[in-house]
C-alpha positions in Angstrom: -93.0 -82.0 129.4 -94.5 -79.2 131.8 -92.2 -77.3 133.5 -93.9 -75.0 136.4 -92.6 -72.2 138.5 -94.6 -73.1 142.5 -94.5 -71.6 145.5 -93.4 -74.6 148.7 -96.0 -74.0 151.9 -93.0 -72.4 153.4 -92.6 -69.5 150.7 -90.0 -70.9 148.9 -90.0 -70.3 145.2 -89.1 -73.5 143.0 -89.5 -74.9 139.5 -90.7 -78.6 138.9 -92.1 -81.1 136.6 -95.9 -81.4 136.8 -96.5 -85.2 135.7 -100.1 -86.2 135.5 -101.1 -85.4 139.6 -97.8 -84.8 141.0 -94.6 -82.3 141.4 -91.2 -83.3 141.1 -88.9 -80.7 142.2 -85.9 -79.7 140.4 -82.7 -78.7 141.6 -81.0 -75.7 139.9 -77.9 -76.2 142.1 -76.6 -79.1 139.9 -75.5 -76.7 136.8 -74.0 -73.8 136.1 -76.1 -71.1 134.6 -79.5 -72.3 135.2 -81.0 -69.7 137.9 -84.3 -69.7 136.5 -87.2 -70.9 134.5 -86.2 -69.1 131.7 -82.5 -70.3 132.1 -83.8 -73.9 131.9 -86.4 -73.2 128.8 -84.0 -71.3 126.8 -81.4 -74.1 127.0 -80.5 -76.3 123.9 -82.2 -79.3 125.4 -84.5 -78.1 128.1 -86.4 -81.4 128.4 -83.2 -83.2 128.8 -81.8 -81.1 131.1 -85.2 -80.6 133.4 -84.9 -84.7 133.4 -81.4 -84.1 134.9 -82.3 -81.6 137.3 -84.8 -83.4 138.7 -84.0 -83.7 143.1 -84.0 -87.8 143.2 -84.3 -87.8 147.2 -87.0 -85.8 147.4 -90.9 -87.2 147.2 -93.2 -86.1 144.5 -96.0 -83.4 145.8 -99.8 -83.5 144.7 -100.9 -80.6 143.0 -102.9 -79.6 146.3 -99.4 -79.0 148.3 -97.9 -76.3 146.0 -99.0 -72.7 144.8 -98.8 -72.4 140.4 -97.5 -69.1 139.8 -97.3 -67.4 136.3 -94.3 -68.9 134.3 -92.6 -65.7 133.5 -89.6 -64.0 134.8 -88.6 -60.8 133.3 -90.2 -61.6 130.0 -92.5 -59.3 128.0 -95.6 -60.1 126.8 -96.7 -59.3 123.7 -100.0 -60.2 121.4 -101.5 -60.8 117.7 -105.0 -59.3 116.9 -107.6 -60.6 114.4 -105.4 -64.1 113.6 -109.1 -66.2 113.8 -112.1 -65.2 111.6 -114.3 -64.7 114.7 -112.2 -62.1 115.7 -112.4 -60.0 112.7 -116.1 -60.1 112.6 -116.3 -59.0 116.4 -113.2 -55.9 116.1 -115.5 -55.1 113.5 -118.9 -54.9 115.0 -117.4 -53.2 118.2 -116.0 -50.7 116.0 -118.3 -48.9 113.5 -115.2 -45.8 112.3 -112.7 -48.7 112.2 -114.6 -51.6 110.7 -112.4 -51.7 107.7 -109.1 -51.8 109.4 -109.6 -54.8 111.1 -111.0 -56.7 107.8 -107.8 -55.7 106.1 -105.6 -56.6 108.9 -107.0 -60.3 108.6 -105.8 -60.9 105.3 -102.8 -58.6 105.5 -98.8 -59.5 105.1 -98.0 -57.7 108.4 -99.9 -58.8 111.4 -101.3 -56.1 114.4 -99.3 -57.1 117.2 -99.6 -55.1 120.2 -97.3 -55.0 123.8 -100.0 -56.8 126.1 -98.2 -56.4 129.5 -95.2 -56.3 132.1 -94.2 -59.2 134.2 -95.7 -56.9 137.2 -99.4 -57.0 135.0 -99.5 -60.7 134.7 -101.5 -62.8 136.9 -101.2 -66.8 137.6 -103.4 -69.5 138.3 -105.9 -68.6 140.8 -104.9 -64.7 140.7 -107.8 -61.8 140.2 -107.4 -60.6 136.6 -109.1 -57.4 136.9 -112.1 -55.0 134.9 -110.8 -51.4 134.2 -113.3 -49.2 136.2 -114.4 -46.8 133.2 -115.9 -49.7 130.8 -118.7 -51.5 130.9 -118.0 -54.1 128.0 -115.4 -56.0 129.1 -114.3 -60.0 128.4 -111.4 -62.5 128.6 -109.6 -64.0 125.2 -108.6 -67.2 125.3 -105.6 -67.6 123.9 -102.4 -70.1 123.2 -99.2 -68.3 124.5 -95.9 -69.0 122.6 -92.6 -68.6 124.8 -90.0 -67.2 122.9 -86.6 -67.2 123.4 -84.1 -64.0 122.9 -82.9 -66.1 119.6 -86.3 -65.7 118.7 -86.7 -69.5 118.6 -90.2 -71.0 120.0 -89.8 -72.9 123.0 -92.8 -73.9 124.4 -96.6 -72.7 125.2 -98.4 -72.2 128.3 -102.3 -70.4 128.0 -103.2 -66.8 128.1 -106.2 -64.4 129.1 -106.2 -61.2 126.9 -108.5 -59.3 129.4 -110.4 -56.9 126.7 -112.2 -53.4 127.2 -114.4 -53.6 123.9 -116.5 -50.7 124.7 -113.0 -48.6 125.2 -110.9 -50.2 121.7 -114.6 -50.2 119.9 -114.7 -46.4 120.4 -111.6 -45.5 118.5 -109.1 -48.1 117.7 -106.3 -45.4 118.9 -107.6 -46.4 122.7 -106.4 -50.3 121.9 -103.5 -50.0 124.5 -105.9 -48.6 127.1 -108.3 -51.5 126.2 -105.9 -54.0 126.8 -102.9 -52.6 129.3 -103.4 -51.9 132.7 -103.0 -54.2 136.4 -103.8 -57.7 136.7 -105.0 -57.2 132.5 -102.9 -60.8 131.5 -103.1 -64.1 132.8 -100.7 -66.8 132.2 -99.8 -70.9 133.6 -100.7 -72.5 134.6 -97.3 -73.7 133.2 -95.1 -74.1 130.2 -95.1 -77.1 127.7 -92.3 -78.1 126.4 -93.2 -80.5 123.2 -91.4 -82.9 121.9 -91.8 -81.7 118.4 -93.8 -79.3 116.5 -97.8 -78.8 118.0 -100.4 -80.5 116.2 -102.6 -77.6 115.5 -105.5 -79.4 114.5 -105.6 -81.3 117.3 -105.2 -78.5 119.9 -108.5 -77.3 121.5 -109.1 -73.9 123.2 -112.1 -73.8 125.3 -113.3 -71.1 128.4 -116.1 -71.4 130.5 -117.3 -68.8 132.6 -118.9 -69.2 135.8 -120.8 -66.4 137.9 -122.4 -67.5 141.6 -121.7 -71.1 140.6 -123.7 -71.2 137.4 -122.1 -71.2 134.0 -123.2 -68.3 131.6 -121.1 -68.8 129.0 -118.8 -71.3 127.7 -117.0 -71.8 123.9 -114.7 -73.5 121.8 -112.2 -73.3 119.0 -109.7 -75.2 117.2 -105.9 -73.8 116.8 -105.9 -75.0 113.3 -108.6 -71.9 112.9 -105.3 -69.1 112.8 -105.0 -67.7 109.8 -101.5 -67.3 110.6 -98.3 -69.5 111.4 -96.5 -69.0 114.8 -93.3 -68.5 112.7 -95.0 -65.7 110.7 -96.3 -64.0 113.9 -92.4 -64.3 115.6 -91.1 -63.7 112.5 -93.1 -60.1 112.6 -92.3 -59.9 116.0 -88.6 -59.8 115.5 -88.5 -57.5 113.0 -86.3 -54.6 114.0 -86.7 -55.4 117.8 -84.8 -57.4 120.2 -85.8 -59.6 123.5 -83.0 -60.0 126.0 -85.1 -61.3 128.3 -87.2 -63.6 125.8 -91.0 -62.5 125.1 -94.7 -63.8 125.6 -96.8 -63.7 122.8 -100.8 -64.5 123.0 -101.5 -65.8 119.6 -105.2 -63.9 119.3 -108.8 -65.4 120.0 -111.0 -67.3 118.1 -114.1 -67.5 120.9 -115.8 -64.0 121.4 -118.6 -64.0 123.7 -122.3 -62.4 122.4 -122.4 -58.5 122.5 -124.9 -58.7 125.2 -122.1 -60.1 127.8 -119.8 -58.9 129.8 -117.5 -59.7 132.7 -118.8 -59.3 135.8 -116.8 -58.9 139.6 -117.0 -62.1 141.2 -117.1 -64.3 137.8 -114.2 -67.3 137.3 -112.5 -67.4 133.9 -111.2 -71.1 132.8 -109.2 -71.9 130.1 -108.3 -75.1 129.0 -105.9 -76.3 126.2 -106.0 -80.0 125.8 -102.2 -81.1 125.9 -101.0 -78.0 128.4 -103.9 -77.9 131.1 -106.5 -75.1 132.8 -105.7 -71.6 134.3 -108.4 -70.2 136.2 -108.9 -67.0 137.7 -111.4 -64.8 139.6 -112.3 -61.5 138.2 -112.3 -58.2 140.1 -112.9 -54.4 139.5 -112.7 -51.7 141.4 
């Protein structure tokens, strides 16, 4: 089940059930409790409960009538570095003084996880995600995004962009958070899936093209199954002497790195698609 947070043509802000084409609207009125997205997500039987919600009199919408925004409320967002081997290799050859920090982190207990960004940072479907104006090596990470309750239990996924400033982290690894945290630096949605049991990670694909003046220049793939780490381990490490009243985000690290010679440009389009949830795209800016 995907469960969306849209915007009506009239402004109003609603969640709904995206089923293949269409919208079905949901009504929060009907229980107590439920005022939001995470309300309904975080509930002991959120696909039972979105089913009950959903407003019988009212038609289903196509995709084309609504606006997708990011499926986050007040939620932090958090992420995992080096968790695929690809990203090893790449931390390493961006980073000559910290090469061996990121080989040890691959195959090390504890995990680098990292804050990635405020509600206020994060950027929906069809939203500019945004360049920092002093690099000039800068790319998207695909990533899967596990939604995380303030149990720490994993409730769904949605997809993320880990907007990266390699040139900046790849100077001194003590400039990560300015690499990776500034406006419009996350993108998440285009929704969240709600599974009926556990994801088949072999079967999950994570692909991103990128297009610039209408013409792709570069595009990749990768297969879940390719983490080196469990999403229990990573939520696991997550929880470890920290609490999440709100719930958390966390982008599960990237296992497609684009060739040194690239970088993002203003004006590009970032797609990511993960078969099973669906595509967020979004234009790049700077400046």
């Amino acid at each position: 089940m995907r469960i969306a947070k849209i915007k009506l043509p009239e402004g109003e802000i609603r969640l709904a059930i995206v089923e293949d084409e269409q919208v079905r609207l949901l009504d929060l009125g009907q229980v107590e409790n439920c005022r939001n997205l995470s309300d309904l997500v975080y509930s002991t039987d959120p696909r039972g409960l979105a089913r009950f919600l959903i407003e019988r009199e009212a038609e289903p919408l196509p995709h084309s009538a609504v606006t997708f925004l990011a499926p986050i409320d007040r939620q932090e967002v958090w992420a995992a570095g080096v968790t695929y081997k690809r990203s090893q290799v790449a931390r390493m050859e961006e980073s000559k003084s910290g090469a061996s920090h990121y080989d040890k982190v691959y195959t090390a207990p504890r995990p680098e996880l990292f804050f990635k960004a405020t509600p206020s940072r994060v950027s929906g479907p069809g939203l500019p995600l945004r360049i920092r104006q002093d690099t000039i090596w800068s790319v998207p990470e695909p990533e899967l995004a596990l939604v995380i309750s303030p149990s720490l239990k994993l409730v769904g996924y949605t997809i993320g962009n880990d907007m990266s400033a390699r040139d900046i982290e790849g100077e001194n690894p003590l400039y990560l958070p300015q690499a990776k945290l500034y406006n419009e630096c996350c993108g998440l949605g285009p929704w969240i899936l709600i599974p009926e049991g556990p994801l088949n990670r072999a079967e999950t694909k994570i692909k991103i093209e990128i297009s610039r003046k209408k013409a792709i220049v570069f595009q990749g793939e990768t297969n879940v199954d390719q983490m080196a780490r469990t999403f229990e381990d990573l939520i696991s490490w997550l929880g470890k002497d920290n609490s999440f009243p709100h719930g958390a985000f966390m982008l599960t690290g990237t296992g497609i790195v684009p060739p040194d010679e690239f970088s993002l440009h203003a004006g590009d389009s970032v797609s990511i698609t993960i078969n099973g949830i669906g595509t967020l795209t979004n234009p790049i800016v700077q400046g």
